[in-house]
Residue, then its C-alpha position, 0 to 999 in steps of 0.5 A: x500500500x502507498x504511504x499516500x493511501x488512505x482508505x483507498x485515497x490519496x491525500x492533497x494538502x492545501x495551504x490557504x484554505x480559508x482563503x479565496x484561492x485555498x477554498x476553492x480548490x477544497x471544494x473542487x477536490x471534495x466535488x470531484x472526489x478522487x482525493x481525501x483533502x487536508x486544510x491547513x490552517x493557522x487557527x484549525x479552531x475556527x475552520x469552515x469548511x468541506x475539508x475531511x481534516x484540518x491541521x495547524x502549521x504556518x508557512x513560517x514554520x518549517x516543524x509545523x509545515x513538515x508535519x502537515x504535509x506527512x503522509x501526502x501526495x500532493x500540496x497546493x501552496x499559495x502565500x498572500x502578499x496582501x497579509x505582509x508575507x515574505x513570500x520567497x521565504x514562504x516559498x523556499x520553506x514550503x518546498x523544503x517541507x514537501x520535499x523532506x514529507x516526500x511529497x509527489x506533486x507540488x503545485x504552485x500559485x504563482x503569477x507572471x514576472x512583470x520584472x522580466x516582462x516589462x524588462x524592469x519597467x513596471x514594479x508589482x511586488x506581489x506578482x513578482x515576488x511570486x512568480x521568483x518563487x518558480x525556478x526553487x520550484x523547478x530546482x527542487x525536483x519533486x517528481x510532479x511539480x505544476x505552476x497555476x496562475x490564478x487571474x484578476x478574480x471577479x470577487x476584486x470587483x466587488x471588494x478589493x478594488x470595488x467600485x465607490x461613490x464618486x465626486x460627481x455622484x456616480x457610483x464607479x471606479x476612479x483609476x489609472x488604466x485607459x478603458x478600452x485596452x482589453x488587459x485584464x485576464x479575469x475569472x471567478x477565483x472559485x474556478x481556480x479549483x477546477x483547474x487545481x483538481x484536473x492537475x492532480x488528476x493528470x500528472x502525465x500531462x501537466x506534472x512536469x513544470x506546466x504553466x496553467x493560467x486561469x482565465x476565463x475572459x479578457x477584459x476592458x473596464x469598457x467589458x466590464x462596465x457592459x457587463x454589469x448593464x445587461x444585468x441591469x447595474x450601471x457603473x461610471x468610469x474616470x480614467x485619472x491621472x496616475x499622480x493623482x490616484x496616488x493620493x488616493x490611498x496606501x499602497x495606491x503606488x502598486x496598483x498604479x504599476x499593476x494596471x500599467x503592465x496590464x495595459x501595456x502587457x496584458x494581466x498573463x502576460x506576452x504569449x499567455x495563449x496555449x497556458x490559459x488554453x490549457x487550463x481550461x482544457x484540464x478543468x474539471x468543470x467549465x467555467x463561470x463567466x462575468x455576466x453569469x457570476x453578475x446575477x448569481x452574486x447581485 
């Protein structure tokens, strides 16, 4: 019997799955079924979820992480800029654990290198930072490794980068990224999981340093703004100056170059065609589009 088995099943260990990228992929794996599923979290305690168990470890811990992922076949592995984490030691340390616990499949989530695209142009920490991440990845030599990058969620329309009351009474966004260039790769980060689940499902196919990049559609703030009309919300639109959006909030500095890669570059990046198609491809299910998440979620 593998050291893998259990009942019958192998286990996946997903890191962040309380998280929005983590609980998808729980779900998705619970949904298809091949796998029993292990949550990591910081606070077990507090966990709600479709898990079959939950363990504590920190992925600034190595003891901890190690401990977590004993026994398993494969781990899904996110950091989260966001909450202020070094997301190359994260990285480095998460590998260390997986590869000490024996662990076959690593999947990473990790975004493209606007560094290296934009040949230093453009500075998205929390892109590259990630994306720095891959070739510690590629050098560890798991038998199975596979890099999926998740798009710009749906969800961040309605929370991180919401839309807002405006100065001239309107309710939209106010932001540095000309309307019309179709630049943002978008997608429920729901459907992250799908993709997630279809690579443990095919290591032969996508376990030997695949890039999978989720994207469901590739949008303008134009699109967008279309999309929530037809489902009969109206939004505003200002393109601002990018010394003005500055001032507009801490942090304001990274959205400004996120959206200037986008427009120059596209979210995925050059040549992203064949990942996206592949992901879509290796999906367990199909995915959720802007307008369809727009009635479901207004």
């Amino acid at each position: 019997m593998s050291k893998y088995k259990w009942y019958g099943k192998k286990i996946i260990t997903v890191i962040g799955a309380t998280g929005q990228q983590g609980k998808g992929v729980v779900n998705a794996l619970k949904k298809e079924g091949a796998f029993k599923v292990r949550a990591v979290s910081r606070i077990p305690d507090k966990y709600v979820g479709n898990a079959d168990e939950v363990v504590k470890a920190d992925l600034t811990d190595l003891s901890t992480l190690k401990e977590a992922f004993k026994d398993s076949y494969g781990v899904f592995v996110v950091t989260n800029y966001w909450e202020g984490a070094d997301e190359i030691s994260q990285g480095k340390i998460a590998i260390e654990a997986a590869k000490e616990a024996g662990v076959n499949h690593f999947v990473w989530s990790t975004l493209p290198n606007v560094e290296k695209i934009s040949n230093g142009k453009f500075d998205v920490p929390h892109f590259t930072g990630k994306a720095k991440v891959d070739a510690l990845v590629k050098a560890a030599a798991f038998e199975n490794y596979t890099f999926v990058q998740p798009p710009f969620y749906f969800q961040n329309l309605t929370g991180q980068m919401g839309v807002q009351k405006q100065q001239d009474g309107s309710t939209g966004w106010a932001l540095p990224i000309d309307p019309t260039v179709k630049g943002i790769h978008m997608a429920d980060i729901n459907d992250l999981g799908k993709v997630v689940a279809g690579v443990f499902l095919n290591p032969n196919k996508v376990g030997k340093g695949s890039y999978l990049s989720l994207a469901t559609e590739l949008n303008s703030y134009n699109d967008i703004l279309d999309d929530f009309k037809a489902n009969g919300i109206t939004y505003s639109f200002n393109e601002v100056p990018r010394e003005v959006f500055l001032t507009f909030f801490e942090g304001a500095a990274e959205i400004a170059q996120m959206l200037a890669y986008f427009e120059e570059y596209t979210y995925m990046g050059p040549n992203s065609e064949a990942q996206i198609k592949l992901a879509k491809e290796i999906a367990t299910e199909d995915f959720v589009t802007l307008s369809d998440w727009i009635k479901i979620n207004h």
